[in-house]
Residue frames as a rotation matrix with the C-alpha (Angstrom) as fourth column:
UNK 1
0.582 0.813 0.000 0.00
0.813 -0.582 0.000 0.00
0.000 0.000 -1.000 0.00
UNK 2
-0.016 -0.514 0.857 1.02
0.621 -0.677 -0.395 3.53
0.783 0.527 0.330 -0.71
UNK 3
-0.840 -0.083 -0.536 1.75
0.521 -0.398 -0.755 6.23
-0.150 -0.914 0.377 2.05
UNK 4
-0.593 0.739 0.319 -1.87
0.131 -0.302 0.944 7.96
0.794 0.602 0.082 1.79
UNK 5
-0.995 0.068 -0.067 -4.21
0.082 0.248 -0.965 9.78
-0.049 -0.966 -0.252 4.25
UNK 6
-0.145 0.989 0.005 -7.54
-0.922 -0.137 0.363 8.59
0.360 0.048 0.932 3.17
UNK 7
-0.327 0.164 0.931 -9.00
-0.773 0.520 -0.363 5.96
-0.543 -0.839 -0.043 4.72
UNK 8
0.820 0.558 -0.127 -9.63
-0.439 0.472 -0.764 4.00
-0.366 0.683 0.632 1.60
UNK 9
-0.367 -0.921 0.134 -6.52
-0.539 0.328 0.776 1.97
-0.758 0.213 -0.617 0.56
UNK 10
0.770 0.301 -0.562 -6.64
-0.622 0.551 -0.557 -0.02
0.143 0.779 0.611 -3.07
UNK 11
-0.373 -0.852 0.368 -3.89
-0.406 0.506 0.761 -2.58
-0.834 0.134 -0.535 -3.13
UNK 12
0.697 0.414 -0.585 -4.61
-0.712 0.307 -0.631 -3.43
-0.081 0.857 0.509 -6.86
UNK 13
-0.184 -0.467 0.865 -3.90
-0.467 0.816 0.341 -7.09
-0.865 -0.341 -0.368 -7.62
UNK 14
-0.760 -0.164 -0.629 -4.80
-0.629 -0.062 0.775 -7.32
-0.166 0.984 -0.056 -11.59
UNK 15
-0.744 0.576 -0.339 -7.04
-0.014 0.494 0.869 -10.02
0.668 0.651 -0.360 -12.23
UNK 16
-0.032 0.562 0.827 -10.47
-0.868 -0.425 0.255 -10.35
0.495 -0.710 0.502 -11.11
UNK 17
0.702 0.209 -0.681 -10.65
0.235 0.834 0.499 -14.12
0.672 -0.510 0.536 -10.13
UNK 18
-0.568 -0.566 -0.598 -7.10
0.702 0.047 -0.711 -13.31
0.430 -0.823 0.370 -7.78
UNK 19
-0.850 0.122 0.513 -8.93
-0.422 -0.740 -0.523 -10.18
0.316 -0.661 0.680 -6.09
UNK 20
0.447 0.880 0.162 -12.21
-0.777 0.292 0.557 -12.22
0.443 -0.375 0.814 -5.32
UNK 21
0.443 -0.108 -0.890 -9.95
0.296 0.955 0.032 -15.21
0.846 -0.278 0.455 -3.78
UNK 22
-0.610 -0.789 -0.075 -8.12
0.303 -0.146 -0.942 -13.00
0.732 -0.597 0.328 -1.98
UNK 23
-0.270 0.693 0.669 -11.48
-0.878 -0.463 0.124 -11.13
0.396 -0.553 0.733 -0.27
UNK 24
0.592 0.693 -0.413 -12.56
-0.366 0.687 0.628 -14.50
0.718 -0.221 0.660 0.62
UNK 25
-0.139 -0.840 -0.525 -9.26
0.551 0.375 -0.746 -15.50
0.823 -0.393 0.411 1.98
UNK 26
-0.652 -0.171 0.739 -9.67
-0.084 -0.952 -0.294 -12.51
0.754 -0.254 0.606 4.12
UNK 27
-0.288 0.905 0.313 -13.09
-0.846 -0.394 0.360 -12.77
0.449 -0.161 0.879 5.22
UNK 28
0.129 -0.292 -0.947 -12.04
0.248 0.935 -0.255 -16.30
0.960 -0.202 0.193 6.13
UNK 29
-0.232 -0.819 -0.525 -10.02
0.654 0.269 -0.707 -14.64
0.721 -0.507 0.473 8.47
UNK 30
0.057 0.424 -0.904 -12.28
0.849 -0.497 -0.179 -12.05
-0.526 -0.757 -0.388 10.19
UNK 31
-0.290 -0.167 -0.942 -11.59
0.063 -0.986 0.156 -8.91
-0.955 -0.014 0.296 7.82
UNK 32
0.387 0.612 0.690 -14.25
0.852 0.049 -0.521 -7.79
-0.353 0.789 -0.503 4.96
UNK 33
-0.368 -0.155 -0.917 -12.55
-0.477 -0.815 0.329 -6.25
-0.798 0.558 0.226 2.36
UNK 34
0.737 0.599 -0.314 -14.27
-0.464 0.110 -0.879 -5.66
-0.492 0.793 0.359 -0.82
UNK 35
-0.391 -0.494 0.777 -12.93
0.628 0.474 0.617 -7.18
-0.673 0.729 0.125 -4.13
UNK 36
0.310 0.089 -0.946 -13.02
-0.565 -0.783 -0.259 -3.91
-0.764 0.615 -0.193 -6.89
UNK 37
-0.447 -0.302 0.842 -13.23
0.345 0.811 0.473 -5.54
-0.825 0.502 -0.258 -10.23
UNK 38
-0.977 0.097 -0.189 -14.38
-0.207 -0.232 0.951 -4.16
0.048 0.968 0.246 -13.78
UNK 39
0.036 -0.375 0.926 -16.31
0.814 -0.527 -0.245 -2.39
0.580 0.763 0.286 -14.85
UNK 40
0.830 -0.030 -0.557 -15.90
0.418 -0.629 0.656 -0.38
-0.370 -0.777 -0.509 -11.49
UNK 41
0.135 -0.924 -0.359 -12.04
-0.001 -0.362 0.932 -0.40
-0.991 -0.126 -0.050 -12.50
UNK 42
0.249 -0.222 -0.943 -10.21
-0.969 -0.045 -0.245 -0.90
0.012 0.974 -0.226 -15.84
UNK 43
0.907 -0.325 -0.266 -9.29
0.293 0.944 -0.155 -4.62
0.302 0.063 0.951 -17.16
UNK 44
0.033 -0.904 -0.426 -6.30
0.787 0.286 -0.546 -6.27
0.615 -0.317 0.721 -15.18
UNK 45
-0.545 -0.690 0.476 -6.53
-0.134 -0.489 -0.862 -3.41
0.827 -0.534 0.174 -12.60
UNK 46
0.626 0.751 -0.211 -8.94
0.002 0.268 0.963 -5.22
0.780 -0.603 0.166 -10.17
UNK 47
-0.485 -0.858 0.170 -8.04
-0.062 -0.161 -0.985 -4.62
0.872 -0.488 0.025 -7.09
UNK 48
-0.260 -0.004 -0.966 -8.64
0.810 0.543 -0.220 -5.14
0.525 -0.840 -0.138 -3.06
UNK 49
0.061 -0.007 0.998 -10.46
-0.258 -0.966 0.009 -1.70
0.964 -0.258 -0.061 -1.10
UNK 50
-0.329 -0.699 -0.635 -8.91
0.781 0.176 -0.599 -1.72
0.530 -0.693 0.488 2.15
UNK 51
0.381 0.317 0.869 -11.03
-0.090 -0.922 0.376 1.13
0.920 -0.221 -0.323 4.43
UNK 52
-0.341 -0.845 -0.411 -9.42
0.814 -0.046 -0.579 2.23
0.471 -0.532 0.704 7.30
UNK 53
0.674 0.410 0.614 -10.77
-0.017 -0.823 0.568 4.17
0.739 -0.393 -0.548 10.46
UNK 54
-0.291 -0.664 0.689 -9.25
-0.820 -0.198 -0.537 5.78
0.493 -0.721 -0.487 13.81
UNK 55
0.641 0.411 0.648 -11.09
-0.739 0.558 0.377 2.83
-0.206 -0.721 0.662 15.77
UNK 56
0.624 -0.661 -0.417 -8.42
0.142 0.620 -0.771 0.23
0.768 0.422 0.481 13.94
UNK 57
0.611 -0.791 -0.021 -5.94
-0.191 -0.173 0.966 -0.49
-0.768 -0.586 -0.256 16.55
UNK 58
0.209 -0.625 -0.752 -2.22
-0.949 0.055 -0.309 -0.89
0.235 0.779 -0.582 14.72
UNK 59
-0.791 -0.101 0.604 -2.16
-0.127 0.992 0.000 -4.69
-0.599 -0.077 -0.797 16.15
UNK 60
0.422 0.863 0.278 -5.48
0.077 0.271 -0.959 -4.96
-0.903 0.427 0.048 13.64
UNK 61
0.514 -0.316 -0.797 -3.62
-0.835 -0.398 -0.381 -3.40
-0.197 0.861 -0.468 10.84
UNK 62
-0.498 -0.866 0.040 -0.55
-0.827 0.488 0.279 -5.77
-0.261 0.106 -0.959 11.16
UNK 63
-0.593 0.008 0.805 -2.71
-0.050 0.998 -0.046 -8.56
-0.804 -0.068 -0.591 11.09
UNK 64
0.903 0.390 0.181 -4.66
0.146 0.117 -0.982 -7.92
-0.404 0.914 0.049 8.19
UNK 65
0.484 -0.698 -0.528 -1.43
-0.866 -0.470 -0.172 -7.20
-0.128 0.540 -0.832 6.64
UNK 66
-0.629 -0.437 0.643 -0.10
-0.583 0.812 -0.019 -10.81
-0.514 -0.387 -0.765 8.01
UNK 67
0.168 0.753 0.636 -3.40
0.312 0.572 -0.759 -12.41
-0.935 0.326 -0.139 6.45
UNK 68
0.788 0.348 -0.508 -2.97
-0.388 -0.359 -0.849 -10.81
-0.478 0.866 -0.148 3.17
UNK 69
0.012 -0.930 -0.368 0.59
-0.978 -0.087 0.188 -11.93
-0.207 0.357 -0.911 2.93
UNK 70
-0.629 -0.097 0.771 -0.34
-0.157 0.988 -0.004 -15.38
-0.761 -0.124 -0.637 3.97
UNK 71
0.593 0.643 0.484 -3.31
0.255 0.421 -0.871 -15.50
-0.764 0.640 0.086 1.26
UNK 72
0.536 -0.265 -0.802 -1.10
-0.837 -0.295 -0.461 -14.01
-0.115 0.918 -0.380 -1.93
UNK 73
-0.515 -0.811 0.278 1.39
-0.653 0.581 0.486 -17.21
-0.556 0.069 -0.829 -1.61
């Protein structure tokens, strides 16, 4: 993710079938992020929306971060 203070993060992940496995992966794991996919975006720039508030602790962040890493492998 990019340094960025809105509360919306994209992590774009190109296709749409990898950005709907990841959300599930996710959502597996306790944390509903969307899957952004065409024709919302452009082809191949489908991508993961990541919203972010002050109520997030940074031990929440890390682990969604820890879950995302573990689902891209």
């Amino acid at each position: 993710m990019k340094n960025s203070n809105s509360a919306i993060q994209p992590f774009i992940v190109g296709s749409s079938e990898k950005a709907i496995h990841l959300s599930k992966e996710l959502l597996n794991a306790g944390f509903y992020v969307g899957a952004i996919r065409p024709p919302t975006v452009p082809k191949d720039t489908a991508r993961l929306r990541i919203t972010l508030s002050a109520n997030h602790t940074q031990n929440q962040i890390k682990q969604l971060l820890t879950q995302l890493k573990y689902a891209i492998q």
